[in-house]
VEXBALUM-864339 format. One line per field, with one value per residue (C-alpha): residue number from 1; residue in three letters; x, y, z. Coordinates in Angstrom, 2 decimals. Example, Ala and Ser with C-alpha at 12.3 -4.5 7.8 and 13.67 -1.06 7.14 Angstrom:
2
resi: (1,2)
resn: (ALA,SER)
xx: (12.30,13.67)
yy: (-4.50,-1.06)
zz: (7.80,7.14)
REM end
This chain:
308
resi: (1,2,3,4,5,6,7,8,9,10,11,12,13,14,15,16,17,18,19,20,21,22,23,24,25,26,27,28,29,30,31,32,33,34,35,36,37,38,39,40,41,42,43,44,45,46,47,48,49,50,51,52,53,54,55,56,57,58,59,60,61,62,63,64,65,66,67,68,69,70,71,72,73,74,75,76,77,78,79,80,81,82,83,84,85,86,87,88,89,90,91,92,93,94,95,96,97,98,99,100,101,102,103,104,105,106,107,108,109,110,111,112,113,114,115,116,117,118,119,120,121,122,123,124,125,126,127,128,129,130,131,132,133,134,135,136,137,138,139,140,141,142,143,144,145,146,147,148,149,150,151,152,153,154,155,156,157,158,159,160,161,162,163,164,165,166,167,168,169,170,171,172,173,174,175,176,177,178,179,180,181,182,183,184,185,186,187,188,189,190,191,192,193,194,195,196,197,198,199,200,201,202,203,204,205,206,207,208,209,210,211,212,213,214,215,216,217,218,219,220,221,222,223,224,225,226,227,228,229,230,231,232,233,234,235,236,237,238,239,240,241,242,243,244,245,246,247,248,249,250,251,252,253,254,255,256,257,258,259,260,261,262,263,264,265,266,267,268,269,270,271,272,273,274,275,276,277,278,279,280,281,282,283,284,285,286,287,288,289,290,291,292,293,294,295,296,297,298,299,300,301,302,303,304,305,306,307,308)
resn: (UNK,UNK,UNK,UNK,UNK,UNK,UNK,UNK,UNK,UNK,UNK,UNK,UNK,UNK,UNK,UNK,UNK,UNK,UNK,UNK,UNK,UNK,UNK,UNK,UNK,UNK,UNK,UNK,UNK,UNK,UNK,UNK,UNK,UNK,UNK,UNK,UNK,UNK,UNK,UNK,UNK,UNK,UNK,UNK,UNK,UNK,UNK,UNK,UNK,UNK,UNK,UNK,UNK,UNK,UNK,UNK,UNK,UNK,UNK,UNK,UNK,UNK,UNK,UNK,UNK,UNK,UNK,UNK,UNK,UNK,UNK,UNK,UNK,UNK,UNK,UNK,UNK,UNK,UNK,UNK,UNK,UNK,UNK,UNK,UNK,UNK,UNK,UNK,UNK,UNK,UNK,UNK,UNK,UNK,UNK,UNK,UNK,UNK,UNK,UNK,UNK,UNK,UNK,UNK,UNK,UNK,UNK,UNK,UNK,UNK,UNK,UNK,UNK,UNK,UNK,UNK,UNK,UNK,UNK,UNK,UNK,UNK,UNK,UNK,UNK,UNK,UNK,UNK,UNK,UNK,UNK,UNK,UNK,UNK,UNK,UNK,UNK,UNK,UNK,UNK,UNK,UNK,UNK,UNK,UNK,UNK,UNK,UNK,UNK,UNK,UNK,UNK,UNK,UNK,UNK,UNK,UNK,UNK,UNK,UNK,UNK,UNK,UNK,UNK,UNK,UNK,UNK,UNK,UNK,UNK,UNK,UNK,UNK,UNK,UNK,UNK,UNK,UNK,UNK,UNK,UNK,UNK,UNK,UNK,UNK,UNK,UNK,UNK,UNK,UNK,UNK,UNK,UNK,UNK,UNK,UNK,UNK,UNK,UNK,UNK,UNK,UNK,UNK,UNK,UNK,UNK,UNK,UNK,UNK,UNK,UNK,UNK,UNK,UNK,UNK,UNK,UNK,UNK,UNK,UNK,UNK,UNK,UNK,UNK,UNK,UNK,UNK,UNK,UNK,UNK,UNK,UNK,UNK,UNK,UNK,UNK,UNK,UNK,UNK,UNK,UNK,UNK,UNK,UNK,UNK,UNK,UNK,UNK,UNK,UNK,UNK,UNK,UNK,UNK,UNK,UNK,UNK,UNK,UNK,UNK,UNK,UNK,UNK,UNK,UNK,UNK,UNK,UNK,UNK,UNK,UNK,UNK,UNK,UNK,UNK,UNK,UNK,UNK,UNK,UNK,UNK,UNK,UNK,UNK,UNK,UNK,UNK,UNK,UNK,UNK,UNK,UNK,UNK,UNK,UNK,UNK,UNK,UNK,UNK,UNK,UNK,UNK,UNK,UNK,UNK,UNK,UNK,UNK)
xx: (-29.03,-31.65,-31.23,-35.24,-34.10,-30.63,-32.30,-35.28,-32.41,-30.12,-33.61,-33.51,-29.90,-30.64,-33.32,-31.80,-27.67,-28.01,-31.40,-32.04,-35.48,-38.69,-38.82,-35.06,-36.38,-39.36,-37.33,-34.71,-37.19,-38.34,-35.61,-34.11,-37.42,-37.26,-33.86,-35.18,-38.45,-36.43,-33.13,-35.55,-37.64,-34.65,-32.02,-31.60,-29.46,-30.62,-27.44,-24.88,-22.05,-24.25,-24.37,-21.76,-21.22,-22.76,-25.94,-25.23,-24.94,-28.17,-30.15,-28.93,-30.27,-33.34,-33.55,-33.14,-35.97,-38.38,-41.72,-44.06,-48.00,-48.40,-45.47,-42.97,-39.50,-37.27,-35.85,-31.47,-31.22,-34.33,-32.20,-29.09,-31.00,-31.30,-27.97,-27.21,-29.59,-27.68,-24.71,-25.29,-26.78,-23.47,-21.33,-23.98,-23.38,-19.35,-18.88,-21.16,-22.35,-18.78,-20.09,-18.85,-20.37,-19.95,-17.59,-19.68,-16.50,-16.57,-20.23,-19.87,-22.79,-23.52,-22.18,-25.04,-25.98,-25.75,-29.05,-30.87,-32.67,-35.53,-35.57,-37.29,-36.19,-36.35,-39.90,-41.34,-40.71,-42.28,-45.82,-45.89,-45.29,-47.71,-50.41,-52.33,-55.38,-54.28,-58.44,-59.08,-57.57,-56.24,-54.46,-52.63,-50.99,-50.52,-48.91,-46.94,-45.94,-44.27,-42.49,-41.36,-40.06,-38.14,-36.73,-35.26,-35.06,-36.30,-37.33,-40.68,-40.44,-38.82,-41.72,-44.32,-42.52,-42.06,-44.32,-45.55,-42.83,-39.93,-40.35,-38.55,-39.81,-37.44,-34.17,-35.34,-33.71,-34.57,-33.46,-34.67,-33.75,-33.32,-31.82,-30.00,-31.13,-28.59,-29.21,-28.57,-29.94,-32.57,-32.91,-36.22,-36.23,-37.92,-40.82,-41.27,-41.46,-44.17,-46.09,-45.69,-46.61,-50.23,-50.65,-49.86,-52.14,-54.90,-54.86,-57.31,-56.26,-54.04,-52.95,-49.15,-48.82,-47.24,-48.96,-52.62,-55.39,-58.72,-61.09,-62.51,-63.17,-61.25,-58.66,-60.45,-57.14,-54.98,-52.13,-53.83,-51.54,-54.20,-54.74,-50.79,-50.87,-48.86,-46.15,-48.93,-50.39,-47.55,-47.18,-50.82,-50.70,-47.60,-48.74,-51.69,-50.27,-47.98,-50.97,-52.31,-49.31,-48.88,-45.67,-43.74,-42.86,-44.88,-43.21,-43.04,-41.90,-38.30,-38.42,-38.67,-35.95,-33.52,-34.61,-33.05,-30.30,-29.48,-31.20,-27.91,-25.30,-26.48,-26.46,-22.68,-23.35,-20.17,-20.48,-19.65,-22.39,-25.29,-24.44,-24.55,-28.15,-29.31,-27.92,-26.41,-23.95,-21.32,-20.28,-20.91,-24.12,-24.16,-22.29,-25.51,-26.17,-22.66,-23.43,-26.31,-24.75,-21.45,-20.90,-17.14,-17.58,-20.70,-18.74,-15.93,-18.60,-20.02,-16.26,-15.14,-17.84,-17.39,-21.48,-21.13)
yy: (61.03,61.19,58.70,57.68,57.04,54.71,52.97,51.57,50.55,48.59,46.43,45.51,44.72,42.26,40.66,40.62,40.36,38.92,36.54,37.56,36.49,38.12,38.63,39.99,42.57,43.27,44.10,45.72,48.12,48.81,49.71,51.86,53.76,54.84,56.24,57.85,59.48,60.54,62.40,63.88,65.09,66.42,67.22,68.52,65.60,64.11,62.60,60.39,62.81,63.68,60.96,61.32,60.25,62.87,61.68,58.44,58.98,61.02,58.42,55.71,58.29,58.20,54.43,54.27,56.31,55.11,53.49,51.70,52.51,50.36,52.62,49.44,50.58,48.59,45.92,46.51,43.80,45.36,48.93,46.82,45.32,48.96,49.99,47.04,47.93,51.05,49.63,47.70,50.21,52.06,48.94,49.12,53.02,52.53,49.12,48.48,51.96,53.50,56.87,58.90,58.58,57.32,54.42,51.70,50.23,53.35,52.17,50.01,47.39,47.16,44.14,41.88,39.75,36.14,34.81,32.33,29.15,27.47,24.33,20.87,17.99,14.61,13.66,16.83,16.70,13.27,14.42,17.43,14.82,12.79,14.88,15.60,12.91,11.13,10.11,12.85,14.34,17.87,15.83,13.45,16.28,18.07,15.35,14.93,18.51,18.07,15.06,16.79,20.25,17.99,15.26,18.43,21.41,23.12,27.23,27.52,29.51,26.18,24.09,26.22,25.92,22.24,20.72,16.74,16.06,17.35,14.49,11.61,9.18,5.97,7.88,9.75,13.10,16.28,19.24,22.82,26.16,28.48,31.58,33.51,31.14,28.62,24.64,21.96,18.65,17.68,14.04,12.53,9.66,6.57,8.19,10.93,9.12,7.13,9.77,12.02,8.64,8.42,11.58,11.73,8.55,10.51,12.91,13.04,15.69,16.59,19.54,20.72,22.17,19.40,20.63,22.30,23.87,21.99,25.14,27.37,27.47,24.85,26.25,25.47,25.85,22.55,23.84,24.35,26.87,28.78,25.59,25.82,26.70,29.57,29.98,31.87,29.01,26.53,28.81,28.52,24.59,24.13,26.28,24.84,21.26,23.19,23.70,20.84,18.94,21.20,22.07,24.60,27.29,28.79,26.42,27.27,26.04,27.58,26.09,22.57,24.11,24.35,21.43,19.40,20.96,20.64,16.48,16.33,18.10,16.04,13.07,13.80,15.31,17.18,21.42,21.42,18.68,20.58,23.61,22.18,20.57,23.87,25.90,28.27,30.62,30.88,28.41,31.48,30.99,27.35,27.60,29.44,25.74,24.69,26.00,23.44,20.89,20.63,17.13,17.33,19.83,17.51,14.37,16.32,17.57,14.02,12.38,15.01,16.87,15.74,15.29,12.67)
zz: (-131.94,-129.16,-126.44,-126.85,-130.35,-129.23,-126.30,-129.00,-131.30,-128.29,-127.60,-131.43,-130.89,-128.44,-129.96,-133.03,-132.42,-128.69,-129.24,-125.85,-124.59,-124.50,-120.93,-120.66,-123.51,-121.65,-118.25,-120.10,-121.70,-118.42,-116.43,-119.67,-120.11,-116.56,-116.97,-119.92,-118.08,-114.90,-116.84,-119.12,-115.73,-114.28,-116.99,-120.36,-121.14,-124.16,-125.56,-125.14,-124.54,-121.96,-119.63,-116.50,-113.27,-111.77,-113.29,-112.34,-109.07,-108.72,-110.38,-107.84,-105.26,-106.51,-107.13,-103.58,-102.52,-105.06,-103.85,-105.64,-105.70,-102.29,-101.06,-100.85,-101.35,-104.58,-103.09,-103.60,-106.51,-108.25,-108.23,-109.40,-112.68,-113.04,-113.12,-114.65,-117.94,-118.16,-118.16,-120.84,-122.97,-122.42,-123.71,-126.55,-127.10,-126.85,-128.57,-130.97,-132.09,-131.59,-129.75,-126.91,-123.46,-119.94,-119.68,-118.35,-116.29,-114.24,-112.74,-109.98,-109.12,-105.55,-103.66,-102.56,-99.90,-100.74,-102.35,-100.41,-102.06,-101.22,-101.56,-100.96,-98.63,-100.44,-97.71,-98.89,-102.42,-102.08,-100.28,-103.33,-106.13,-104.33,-104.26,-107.08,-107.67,-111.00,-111.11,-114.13,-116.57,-115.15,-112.00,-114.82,-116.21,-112.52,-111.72,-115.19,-114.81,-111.29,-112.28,-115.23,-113.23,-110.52,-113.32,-115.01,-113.42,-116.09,-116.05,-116.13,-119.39,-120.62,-119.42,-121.36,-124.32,-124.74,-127.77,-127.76,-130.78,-128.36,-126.11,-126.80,-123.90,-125.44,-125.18,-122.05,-122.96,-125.20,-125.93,-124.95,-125.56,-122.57,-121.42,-124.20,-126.66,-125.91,-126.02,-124.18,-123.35,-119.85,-118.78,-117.37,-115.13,-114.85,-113.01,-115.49,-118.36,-116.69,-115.74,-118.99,-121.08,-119.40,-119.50,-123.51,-123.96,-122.05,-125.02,-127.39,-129.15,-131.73,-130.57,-130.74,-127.17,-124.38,-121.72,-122.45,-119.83,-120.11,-119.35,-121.33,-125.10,-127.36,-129.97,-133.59,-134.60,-135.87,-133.81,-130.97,-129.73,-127.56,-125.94,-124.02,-120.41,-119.71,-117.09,-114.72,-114.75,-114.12,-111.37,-109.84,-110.25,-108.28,-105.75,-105.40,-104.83,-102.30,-99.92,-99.98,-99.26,-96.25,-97.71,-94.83,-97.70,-101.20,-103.56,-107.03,-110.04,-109.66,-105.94,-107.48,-109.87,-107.23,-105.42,-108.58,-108.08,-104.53,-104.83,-107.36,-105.55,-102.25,-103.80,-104.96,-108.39,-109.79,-109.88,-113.84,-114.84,-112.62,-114.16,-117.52,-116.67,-115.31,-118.73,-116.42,-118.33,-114.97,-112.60,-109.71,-110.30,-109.69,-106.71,-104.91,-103.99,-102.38,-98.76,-98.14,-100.09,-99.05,-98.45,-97.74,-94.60,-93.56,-93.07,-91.41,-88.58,-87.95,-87.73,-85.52,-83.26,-80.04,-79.89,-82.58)
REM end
């Protein structure tokens, strides 16, 4: 079977099998088609039983010369996500679909330098939650929506999702569905649930969406599913409130993301329950947070530095 053929199949299987996201589809299609587009440039390959290490190793080469159309070089994780689409595809090809080919275990991922996070101090968080005029409409639900990202720590994706009959402001919790279509349950505080109530009386509407743009045309529709901002916008809004709070760094809504995290962890949060209330699959990924919250190794410097 042609690899064009398999590689159209394997995105079904994750859709389907996996209920891997949209987005992961999207990147995974991506990364597979250009695979696809450079062996068939370069090779006659077209199979399974085709695929080597030799091939391999030529296609990291040329992952690592690769430029964009501004001539900007792939950053070393983008080429990973690469390799690590291939992989996969390979498990696919072996596991699921029983055929012969490259073992995927014989494909080593680059080692990475430690990811850095951005994150918020508690005075600046304050000044960005603080900032959007609560006089109208669209700064209600600005200011709803930052509440909401820093109460939660919810992806962005997450955010854009939520619908008004989600929210259960009496119980102060809901549920969402995030990455790999798993569940799990988000707590808002006080101040959210303040916020998000006026903001839900301000509606007027009975539109489905929780969080709706209040430009351009109206949605005639009952659902009023055009009416739902997207995550661009999320984006744009944060930002936005960023600036004029002065903030030193371009937040986003994954930078309030991680300042959740690290408010927790400072604050003396367990490693297991943040992980949980970030729906993060592996505990390594968790721990991206431990170096600037390590509370331990902080009291140990101010008990015994002789600069006390």
């Amino acid at each position: 079977m042609q690899l064009e053929v398999l590689i159209s199949e394997f995105l079904e299987y994750l859709e389907i099998e996996k209920g891997c996201s949209r987005l992961t589809i999207r990147e995974y299609r991506h990364y597979l088609k250009r695979f696809y587009e450079w062996l068939s440039e370069n090779f006659t390959a077209s199979k399974p039983e085709d695929i080597n290490l030799d091939i391999v190793r030529k296609y990291r080469l040329y992952l690592a010369y690769l430029r964009n159309r501004n001539g900007v070089q792939l950053k070393r994780i983008t080429q990973s996500y690469h390799i690590i689409a291939l992989r996969s595809f390979l498990r696919y090809l072996l596991v699921q679909r029983d055929m012969s080919t490259l073992s995927p275990d014989k494909i080593e991922i680059a080692k990475q330098s430690p990811r850095s996070v951005s994150f918020l101090n508690s005075e600046q968080i304050q000044r960005l939650l603080n900032s959007p005029q609560i006089s109208n409409n669209i700064g209600l639900r600005d200011k709803a929506i930052l509440e909401t990202l820093f109460s939660t720590g919810l992806r962005v994706s997450e955010l854009v999702r939520l619908n008004r009959d989600q929210i259960n402001l009496d119980r102060k919790e809901f549920g969402v569905r995030g990455k790999g279509n798993k569940l799990r349950v988000v707590f808002l505080s006080d101040t959210a649930v303040q916020w998000l109530g006026r903001y839900l009386l301000s509606r007027k509407d009975t539109f489905k969406p929780l969080f709706i743009r209040y430009s351009g045309s109206v949605d005639i529709q009952k659902s009023g599913e055009k009416m739902r901002l997207t995550a661009r916008s999320m984006q744009i809004i944060v930002a936005k409130y960023a600036k004029r709070a002065g903030l030193p760094i371009e937040a986003s809504p994954h930078t309030l993301r991680h300042s959740f995290a690290t408010d927790l962890l400072i604050a003396g949060a367990d490693l297991r329950s943040v992980q949980e209330m970030l729906g993060h699959e592996s505990i390594r990924t968790t721990q991206v947070y431990t170096h600037v919250t390590n509370r331990h190794l902080k009291e140990v410097h101010k008990a015994y530095h002789s600069r006390k």
